[in-house]
C-alpha positions in Angstrom: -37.1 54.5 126.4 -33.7 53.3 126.2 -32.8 50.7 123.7 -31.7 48.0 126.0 -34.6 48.4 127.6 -36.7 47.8 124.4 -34.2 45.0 123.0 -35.2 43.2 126.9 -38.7 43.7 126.2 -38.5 42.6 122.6 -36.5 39.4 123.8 -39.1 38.9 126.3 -42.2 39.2 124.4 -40.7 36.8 121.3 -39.8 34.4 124.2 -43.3 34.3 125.5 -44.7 33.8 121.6 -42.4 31.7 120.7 -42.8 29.3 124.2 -46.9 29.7 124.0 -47.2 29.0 119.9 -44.7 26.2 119.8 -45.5 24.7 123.4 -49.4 24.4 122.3 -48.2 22.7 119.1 -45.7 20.4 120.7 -47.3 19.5 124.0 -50.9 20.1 123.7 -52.4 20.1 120.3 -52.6 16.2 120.0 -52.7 15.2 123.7 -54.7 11.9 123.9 -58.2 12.8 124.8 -58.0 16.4 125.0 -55.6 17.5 122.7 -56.2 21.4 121.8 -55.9 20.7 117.8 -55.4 23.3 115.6 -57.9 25.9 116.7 -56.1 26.1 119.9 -52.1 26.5 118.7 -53.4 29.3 116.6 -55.7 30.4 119.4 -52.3 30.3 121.5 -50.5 31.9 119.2 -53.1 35.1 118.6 -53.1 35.3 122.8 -49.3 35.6 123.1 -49.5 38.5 121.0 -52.5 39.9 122.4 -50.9 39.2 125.7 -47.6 40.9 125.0 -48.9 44.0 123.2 -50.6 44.9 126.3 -47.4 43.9 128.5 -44.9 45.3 126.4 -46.3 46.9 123.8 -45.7 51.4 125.6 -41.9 49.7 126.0 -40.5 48.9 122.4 -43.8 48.7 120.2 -44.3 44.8 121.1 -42.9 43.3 117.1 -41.4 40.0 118.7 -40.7 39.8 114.7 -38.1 40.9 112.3 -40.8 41.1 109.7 -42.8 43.7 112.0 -39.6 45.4 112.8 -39.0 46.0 108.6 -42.4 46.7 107.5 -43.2 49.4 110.5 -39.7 50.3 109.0 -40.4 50.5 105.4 -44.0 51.7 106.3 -42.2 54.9 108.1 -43.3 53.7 111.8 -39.5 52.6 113.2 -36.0 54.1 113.1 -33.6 51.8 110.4 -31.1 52.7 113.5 -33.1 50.5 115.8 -33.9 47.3 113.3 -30.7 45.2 113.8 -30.5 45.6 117.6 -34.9 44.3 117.8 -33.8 41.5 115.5 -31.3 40.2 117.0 -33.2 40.1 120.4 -36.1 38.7 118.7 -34.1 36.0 116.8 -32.5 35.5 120.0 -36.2 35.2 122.0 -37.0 32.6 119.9 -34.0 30.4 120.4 -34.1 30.5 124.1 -38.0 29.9 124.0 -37.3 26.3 121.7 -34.2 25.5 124.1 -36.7 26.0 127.0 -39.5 23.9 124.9 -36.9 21.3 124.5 -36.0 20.8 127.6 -39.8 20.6 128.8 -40.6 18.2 126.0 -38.0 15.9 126.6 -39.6 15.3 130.2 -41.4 12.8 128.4 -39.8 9.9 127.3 -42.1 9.5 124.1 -40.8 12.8 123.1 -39.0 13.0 119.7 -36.6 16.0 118.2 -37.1 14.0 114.9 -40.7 15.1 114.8 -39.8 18.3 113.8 -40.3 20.5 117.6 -43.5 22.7 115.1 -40.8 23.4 112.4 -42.0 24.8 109.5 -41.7 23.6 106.4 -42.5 22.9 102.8 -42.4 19.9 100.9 -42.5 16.2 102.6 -42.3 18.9 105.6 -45.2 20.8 104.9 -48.5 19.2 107.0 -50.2 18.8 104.2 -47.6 18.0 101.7 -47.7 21.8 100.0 -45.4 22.7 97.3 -42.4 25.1 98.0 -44.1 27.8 95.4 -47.8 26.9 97.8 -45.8 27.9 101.0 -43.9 30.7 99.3 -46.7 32.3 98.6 -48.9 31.4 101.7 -45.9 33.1 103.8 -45.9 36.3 102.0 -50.1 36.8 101.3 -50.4 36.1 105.3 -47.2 38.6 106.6 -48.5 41.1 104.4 -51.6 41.0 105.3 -50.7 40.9 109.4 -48.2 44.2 108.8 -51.6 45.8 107.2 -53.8 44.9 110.2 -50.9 46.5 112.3 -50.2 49.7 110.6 -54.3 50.1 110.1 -54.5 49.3 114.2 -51.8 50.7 114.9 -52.1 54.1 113.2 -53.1 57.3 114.9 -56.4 57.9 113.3 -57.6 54.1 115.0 -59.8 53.6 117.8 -57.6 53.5 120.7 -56.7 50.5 122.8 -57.7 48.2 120.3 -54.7 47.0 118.4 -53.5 44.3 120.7 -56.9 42.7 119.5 -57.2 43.0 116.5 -53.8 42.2 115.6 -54.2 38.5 118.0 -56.8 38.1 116.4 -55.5 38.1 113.3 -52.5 35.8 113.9 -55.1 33.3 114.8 -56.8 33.8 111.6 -54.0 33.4 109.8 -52.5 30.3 111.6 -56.4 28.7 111.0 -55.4 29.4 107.5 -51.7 28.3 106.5 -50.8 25.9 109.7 -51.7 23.3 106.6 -49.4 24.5 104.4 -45.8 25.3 106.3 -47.2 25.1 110.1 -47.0 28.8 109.5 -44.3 31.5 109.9 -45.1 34.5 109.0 -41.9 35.3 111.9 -38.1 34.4 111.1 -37.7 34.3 114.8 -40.6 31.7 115.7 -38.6 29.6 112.5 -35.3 30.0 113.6 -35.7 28.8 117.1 -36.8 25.5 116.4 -34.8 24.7 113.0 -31.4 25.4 114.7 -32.9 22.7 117.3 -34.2 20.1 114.6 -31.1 20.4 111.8 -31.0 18.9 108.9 -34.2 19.8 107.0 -35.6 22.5 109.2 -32.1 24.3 108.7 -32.4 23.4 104.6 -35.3 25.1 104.4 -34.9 28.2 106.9 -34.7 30.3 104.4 -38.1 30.5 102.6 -39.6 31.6 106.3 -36.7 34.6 106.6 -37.5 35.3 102.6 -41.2 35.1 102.2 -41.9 37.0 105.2 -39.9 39.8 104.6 -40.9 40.4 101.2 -44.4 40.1 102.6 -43.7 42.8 105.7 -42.0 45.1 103.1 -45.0 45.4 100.7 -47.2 45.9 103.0 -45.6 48.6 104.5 -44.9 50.1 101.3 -48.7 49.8 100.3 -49.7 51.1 103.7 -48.1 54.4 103.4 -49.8 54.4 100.4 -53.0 53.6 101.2 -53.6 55.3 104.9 -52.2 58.7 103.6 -53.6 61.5 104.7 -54.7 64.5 102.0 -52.0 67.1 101.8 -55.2 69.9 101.0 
């Protein structure tokens, strides 16, 4: 498959997780009456992926995640060649998918960029009022512990057909977990959308959720390769 066509698909799918996760969270999750709460934007954000990995997933792998992209890297699954181009489309993704979000939100005159468009954050930002060190080590526990459930899914010897569940799955768990503690990364893309909107303290602290997920992705990888190796005899 060519690689524009993979870096379109890649754009696509982080536009879709980006626009479903954050949309749920800004639109939906407290809507008077019948918001969705916080089992449905992790809900939402498991089905995007579930979604996309069937969609997309025979075209470019379906990581809508520069974290994916570097573990599957550092885990031997995906050519270094290939990494900048899928970031940048991811990254990319998710800033079209906030624009888009934006522009929806602001439909309502009650709407507020101030509130944060689902930032993540730590701090007076975190929804729970977590520490930076709490969130630090939220993000990289739950990214390495996604990039396991995808190599293990992922990985030949697996049950076929499978993967795109158990690895939705999975983001829901994890966003059940840590949406608490920074509204949950675990995907520089899905942070950089909305900080480069919001400014200010979303930009401040963009970092941590490009930082902590990468060093997450990268150990995971390197304890897949590890850990699902096969016996030379």
């Amino acid at each position: 498959m060519p690689l524009i066509n993979r870096a379109a698909a890649e754009f696509i799918g982080t536009f879709w997780l980006v626009l479903g996760g954050l949309g749920s969270a800004v639109l939906a999750a407290a809507f008077p009456d019948v918001g969705i709460g916080l089992l449905g934007v992790s809900l939402a954000f498991g089905l995007t992926v579930l979604t996309m990995a069937y969609a997309i997933g025979h075209i470019s792998g379906c990581h809508l995640n520069p974290a994916v992209s570097v573990g599957l890297l550092v885990g031997g699954r995906f050519n270094a060649v290939d990494l900048l181009p899928y970031v940048v489309a991811q990254v990319l993704g998710g800033i079209v998918a906030a624009m888009t979000l934006y522009f929806i939100a602001s439909g309502n005159a009650d709407f507020s960029l101030s509130d944060g468009l689902a930032s993540n954050g730590y701090g007076e930002h975190s929804p729970g009022n977590y520490t930076l060190a709490s969130g630090f080590l939220t993000e990289v526990v739950m990214t390495f512990m996604f990039l396991l459930v995808i190599l293990g899914a992922t990985d030949k010897r697996a049950p076929a057909g499978f993967a795109p569940i158990a690895i939705g799955l999975c983001l829901t768990l994890i966003h059940l977990i840590s949406i608490p503690v920074t509204n949950t990364s675990v995907n520089p893309a899905r942070s950089t959308g909305p900080a480069l909107l919001v400014g200010d303290w979303a930009t401040a602290q963009l970092w941590m959720f490009w930082v902590a997920p990468l060093i997450g992705a990268a150990l995971a990888g390197v304890v897949y390769r590890w850990l699902g190796k096969e016996d030379a005899a």
